[in-house]
N, C-alpha and C positions, 0 to 999 in steps of 0.2 A: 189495414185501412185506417185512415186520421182522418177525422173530423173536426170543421172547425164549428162551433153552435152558440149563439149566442139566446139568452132566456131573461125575463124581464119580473121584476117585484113591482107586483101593480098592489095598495093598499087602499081599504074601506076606510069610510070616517073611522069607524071601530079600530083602525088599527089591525085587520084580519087580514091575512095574503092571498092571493087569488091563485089558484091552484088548475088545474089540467088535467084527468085520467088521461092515461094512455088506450086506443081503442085497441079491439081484439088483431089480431094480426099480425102488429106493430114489434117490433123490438121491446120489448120490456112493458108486455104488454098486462094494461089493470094499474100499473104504478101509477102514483099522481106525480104532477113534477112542475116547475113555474115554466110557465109559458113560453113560446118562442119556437126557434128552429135554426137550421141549415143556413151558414153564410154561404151567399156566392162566390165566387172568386175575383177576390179582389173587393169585395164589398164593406164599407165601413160598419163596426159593429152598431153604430144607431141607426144606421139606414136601414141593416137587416133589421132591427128587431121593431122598427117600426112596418117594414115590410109582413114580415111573419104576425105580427101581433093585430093585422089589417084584414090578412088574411084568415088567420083563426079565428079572432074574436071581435069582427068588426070593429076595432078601435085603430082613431087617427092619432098617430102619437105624437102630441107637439116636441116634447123636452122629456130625454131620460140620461142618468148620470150612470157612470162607472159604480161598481160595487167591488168586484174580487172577478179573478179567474182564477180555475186551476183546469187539473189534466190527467184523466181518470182511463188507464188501461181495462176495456171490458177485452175479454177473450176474443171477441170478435173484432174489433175496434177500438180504437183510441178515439178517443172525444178532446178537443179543446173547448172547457166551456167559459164564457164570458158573462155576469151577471150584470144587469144593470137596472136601477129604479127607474119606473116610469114615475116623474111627477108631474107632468101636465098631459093630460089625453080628452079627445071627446068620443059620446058616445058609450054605450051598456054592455059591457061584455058578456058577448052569449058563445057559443058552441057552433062555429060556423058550418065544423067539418064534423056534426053530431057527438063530442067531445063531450063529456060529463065535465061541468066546473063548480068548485066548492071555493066560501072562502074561508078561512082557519088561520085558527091564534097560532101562534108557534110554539106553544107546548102541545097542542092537538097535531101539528104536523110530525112531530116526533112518534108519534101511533100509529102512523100512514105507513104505507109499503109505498117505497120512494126509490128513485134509481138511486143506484152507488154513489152517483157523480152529484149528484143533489144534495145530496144527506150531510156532507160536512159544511156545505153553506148556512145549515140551521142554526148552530151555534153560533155563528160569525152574523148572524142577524140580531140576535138578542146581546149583542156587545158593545159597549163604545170600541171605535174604533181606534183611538189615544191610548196605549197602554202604557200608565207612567210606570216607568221601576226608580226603585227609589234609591236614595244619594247613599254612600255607605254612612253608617250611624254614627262611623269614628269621626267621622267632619265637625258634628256638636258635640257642645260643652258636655252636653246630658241627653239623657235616653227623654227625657221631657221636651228638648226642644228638637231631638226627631221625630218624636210623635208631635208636635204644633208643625213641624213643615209636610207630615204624611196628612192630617187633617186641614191645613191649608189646599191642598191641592185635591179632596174631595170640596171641601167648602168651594170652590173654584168651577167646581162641577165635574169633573173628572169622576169616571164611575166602572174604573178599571184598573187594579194598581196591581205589581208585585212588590213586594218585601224581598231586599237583595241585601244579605249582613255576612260578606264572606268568610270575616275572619270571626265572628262570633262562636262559643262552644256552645254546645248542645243545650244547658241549663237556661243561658243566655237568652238565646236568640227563641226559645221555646215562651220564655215569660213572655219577651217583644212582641211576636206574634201573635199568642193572646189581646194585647192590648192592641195591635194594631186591624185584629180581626174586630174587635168590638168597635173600632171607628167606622171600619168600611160599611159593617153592618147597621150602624147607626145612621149612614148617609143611602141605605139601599146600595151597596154599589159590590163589585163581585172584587177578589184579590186572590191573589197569587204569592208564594212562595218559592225560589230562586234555589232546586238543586238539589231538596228533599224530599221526595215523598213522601216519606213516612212522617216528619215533621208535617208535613201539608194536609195529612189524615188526623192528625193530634191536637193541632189546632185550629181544624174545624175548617179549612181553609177551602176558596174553591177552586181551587188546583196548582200544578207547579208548572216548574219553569224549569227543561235539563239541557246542561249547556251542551255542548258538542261531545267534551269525554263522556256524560253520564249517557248521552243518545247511544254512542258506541258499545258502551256497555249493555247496554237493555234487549233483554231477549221477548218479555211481551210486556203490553202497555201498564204502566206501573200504578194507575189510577181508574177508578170503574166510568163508566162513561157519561157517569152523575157527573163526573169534574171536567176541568178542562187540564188539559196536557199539552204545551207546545214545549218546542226545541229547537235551538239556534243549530242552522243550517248554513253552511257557504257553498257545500258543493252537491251534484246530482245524487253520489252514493247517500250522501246524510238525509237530502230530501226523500229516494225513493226508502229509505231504512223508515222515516220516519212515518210514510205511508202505509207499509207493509203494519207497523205497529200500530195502523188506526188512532196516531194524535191525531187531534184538533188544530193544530195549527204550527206554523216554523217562521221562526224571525232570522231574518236573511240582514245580513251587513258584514260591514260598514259599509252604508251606499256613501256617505259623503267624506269619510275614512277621517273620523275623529270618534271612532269607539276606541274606547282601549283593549290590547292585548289584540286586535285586530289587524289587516290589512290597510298599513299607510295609508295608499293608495285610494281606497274606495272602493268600490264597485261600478258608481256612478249610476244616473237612471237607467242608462241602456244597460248595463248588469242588472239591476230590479227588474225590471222588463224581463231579461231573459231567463234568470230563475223563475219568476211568477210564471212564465209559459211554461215550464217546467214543471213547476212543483205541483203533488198529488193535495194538496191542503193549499188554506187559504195562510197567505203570509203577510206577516207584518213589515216595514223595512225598518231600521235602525242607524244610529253612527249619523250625528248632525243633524236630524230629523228636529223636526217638530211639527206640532197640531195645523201651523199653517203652510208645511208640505202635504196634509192628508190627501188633499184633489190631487196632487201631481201625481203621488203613489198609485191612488186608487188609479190614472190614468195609464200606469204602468202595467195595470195587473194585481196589485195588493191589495188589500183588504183594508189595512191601518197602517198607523207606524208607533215607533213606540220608541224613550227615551227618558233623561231623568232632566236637564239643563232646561229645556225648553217647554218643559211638562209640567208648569206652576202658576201661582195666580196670578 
């Protein structure tokens, strides 16, 4: 049985998310989970979740936007779920249907017994959703003025980078990252490293980045769930491989087919779209993107997009 579901991030002044027990009876029942429910058929995902969120929690919901979907196989059912923020609603959210409701920081939701299909959304909340990777190093004159174009582009406000130095040796690319760990951490902002783990563990990093060969390679998830771990994905084996491995996230491209070493061609939105309905994790797209595609993605179904040309001040 498939299910299509779409659930709603409704936020406190504080910044807290509003949350949902599941009653006794219920499929997964005692879990907490963001709000919402069952599309009808045929039904637009803001019309249900203004429906469902009218229905539960007495709120009228002016205006809610796209966030990520993905597509979480329970034993019993497949779920298609759609997230989306509410930012305009009126009206106090209570428990229409006798529902317990909490609201909680998203380090507190990480302590919750949450369904399956929920739980890889948490991380993908506390993210910018711009993931720049950066230009290879050999482009400048000096390792100085790639570190003034990595800190350009946190000074810019970007608060999501990887470090990508493919042809660097291990000596190398270890001092680099050192240095370029202490920028991101100096701006608050999270980084990644492009292809190592163990580099990514060494230099304190908050997690990596494995391209298609290292995904194919990996037999379990090569980083503890303190980090983040995505993997570039094209096709459904690589997405469900990389599900099965409990990453966090998969950057799908070339949607606009100006990545390199990639598909000419593209993939185009209607390819985003139909990996993200696919994919067990939330995804980024790539290949011609930039910060002012993010609405179009998220409309597809992604979460972010991510790139180096269009990801600066």
């Amino acid at each position: 049985m498939s299910l299509s579901v779409v659930a709603g991030v409704i936020r406190d002044a504080q910044g807290r998310i509003l949350l949902a027990q599941r009653p006794p009876g219920k499929h997964l029942a005692g879990t907490w989970e963001f709000p919402g429910g069952k599309l009808e058929s045929g039904e637009a995902p803001e019309l249900g979740l203004a429906r469902e969120l009218e229905e539960e929690l007495g709120l009228r919901v002016r205006a809610s936007r796209p966030v990520l979907s993905l597509t979480h196989a329970y034993p019993e059912k497949t779920i298609r779920l759609q997230l989306r923020e509410v930012i305009d609603w009126d009206g106090e959210p209570h428990g229409r249907e006798g529902q317990p409701l909490g609201w909680f920081a998203l380090d507190d939701m990480n302590e919750l017994p949450m369904p399956a299909a929920d739980r890889p959304m948490l991380k993908a909340l506390a993210l910018d959703p711009r993931l720049v990777i950066s230009p290879d190093p050999r482009q400048f004159a000096t390792i100085e003025g790639f570190l003034a174009d990595w800190e350009a582009r946190l000074a810019a406000g970007f608060r999501w980078l990887q470090l990508r130095a493919p042809e660097f040796d291990v000596d190398s690319l270890q001092g680099l990252a050192a240095r370029c760990g202490e920028l991101a951490r100096a701006y608050g902002a999270r980084w990644m490293v492009h292809g190592d783990a163990q580099l990514a563990r060494a230099a304190g990093a908050d997690g990596v980045h494995l391209d298609a060969a290292a995904l194919a390679g990996c037999r379990r998830r090569p980083l503890s769930h303190a980090k983040l771990v995505c993997a570039s994905c094209d096709h459904a084996p690589e997405l469900d491989l990389a599900g099965r491995l409990k990453l966090d996230f998969v950057v799908v491209g070339s949607v606009l087919g100006t990545a390199p070493h990639q598909t000419p061609r593209g993939l185009g939105w209607t390819g985003l779209e139909r990996l993200c309905a696919r994919s067990p994790l939330p995804v980024l797209g790539q290949g011609g993107l930039s910060p002012a595609d993010l609405d179009r993605a998220r409309a597809c179904g992604a979460f972010g997009v991510a790139g180096t040309a269009g990801f600066c001040a």
